[in-house]
DRENDO-1510 file (C-alpha; in Angstrom, 1 decimal, always signed):
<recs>
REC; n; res; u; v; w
REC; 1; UNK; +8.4; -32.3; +61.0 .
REC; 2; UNK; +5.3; -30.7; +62.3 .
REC; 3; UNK; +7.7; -28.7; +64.5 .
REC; 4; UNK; +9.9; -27.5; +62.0 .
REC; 5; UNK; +7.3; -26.1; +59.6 .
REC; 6; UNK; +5.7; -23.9; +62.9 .
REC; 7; UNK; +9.2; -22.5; +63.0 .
REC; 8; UNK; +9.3; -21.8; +59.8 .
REC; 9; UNK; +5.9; -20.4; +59.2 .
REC; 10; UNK; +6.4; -18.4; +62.5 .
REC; 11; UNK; +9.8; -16.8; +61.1 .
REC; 12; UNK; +8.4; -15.9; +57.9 .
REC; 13; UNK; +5.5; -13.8; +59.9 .
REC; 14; UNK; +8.3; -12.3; +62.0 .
REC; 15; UNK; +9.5; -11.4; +58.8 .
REC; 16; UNK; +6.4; -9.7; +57.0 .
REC; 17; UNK; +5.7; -7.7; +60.2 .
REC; 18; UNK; +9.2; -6.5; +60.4 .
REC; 19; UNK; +9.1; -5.2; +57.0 .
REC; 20; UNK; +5.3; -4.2; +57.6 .
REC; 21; UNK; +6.6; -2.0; +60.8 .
REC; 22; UNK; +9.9; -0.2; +58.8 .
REC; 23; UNK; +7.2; +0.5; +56.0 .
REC; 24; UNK; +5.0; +2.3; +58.5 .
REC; 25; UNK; +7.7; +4.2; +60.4 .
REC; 26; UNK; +8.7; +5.6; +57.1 .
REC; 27; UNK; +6.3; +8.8; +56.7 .
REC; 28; UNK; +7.7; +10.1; +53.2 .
REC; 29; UNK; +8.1; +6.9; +51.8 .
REC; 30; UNK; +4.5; +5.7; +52.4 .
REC; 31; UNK; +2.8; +9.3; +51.5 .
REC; 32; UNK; +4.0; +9.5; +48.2 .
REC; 33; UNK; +3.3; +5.8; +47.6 .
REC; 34; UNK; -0.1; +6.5; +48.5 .
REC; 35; UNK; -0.2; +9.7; +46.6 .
REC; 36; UNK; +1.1; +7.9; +43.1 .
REC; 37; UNK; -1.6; +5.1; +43.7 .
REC; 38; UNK; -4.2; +7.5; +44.3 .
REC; 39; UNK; -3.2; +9.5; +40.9 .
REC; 40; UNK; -3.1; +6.2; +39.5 .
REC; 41; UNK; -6.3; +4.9; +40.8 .
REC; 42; UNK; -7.7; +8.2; +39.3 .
REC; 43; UNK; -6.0; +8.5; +36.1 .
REC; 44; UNK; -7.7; +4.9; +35.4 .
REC; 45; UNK; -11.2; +6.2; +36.2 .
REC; 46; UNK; -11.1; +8.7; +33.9 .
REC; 47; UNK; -10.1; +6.4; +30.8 .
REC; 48; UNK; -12.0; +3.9; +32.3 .
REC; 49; UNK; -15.4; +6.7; +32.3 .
REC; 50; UNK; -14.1; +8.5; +28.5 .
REC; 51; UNK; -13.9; +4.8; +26.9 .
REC; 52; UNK; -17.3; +3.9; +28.5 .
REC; 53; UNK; -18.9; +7.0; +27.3 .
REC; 54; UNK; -17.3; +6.9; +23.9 .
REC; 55; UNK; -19.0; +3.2; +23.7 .
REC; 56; UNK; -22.6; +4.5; +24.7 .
REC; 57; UNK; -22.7; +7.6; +22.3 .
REC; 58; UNK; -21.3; +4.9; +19.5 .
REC; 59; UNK; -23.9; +2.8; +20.0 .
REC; 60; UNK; -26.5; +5.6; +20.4 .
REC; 61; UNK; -25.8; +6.9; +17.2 .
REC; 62; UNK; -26.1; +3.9; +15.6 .
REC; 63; UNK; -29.5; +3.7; +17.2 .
REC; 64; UNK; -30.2; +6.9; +16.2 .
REC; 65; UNK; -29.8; +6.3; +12.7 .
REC; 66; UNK; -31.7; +3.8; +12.6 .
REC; 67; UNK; -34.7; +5.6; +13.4 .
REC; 68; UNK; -35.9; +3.8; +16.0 .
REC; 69; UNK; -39.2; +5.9; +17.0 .
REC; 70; UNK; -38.4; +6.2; +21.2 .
REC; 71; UNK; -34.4; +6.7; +20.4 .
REC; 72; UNK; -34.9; +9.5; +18.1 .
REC; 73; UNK; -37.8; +11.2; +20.7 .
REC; 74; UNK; -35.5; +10.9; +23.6 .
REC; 75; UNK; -32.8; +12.5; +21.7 .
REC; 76; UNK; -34.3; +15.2; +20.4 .
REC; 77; UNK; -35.8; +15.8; +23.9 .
REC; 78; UNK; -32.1; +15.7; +25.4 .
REC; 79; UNK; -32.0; +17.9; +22.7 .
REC; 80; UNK; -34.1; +20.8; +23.2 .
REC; 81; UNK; -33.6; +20.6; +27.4 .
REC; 82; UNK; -29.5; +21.6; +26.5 .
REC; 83; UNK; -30.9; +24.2; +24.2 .
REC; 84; UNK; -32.9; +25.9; +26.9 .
REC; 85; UNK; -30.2; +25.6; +29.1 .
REC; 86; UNK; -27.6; +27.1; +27.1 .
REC; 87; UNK; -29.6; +30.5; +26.3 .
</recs>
């Protein structure tokens, strides 16, 4: 029994490196998977990053208006260092 599971285990790695190997000899193939995962992979950081943000200005308003003493100074601080930048 012990014999006959080796073989088996030992075909099935024959197997995944034979499929790994044709995968890596095929240049196009493997650039433009790589290409959509990285547009992928970068498509989902930047909903990811715009949900996140959308969250924290939410909930900063809400802080905001309820006058909370150091929410309202750092805004208006954030406030006036944008003005000064902008003109």
């Amino acid at each position: 029994m012990r014999k006959e599971e080796n073989d088996a285990i030992e075909k099935k790695l024959r197997s995944m490196l034979a499929e790994f190997s044709s995968y890596l000899h095929d240049r196009k193939h493997l650039l433009l998977l790589n290409f959509l995962a990285g547009l992928m992979r970068g498509c989902g950081f930047a909903v990811g990053f715009s949900i996140l943000g959308a969250v924290v200005v939410i909930i900063a308003r809400k802080l905001a208006l309820d006058n909370l003493p150091v929410i309202g100074e750092f805004f208006a601080e954030v406030v006036r260092m944008v003005q000064i930048k902008l003109y």
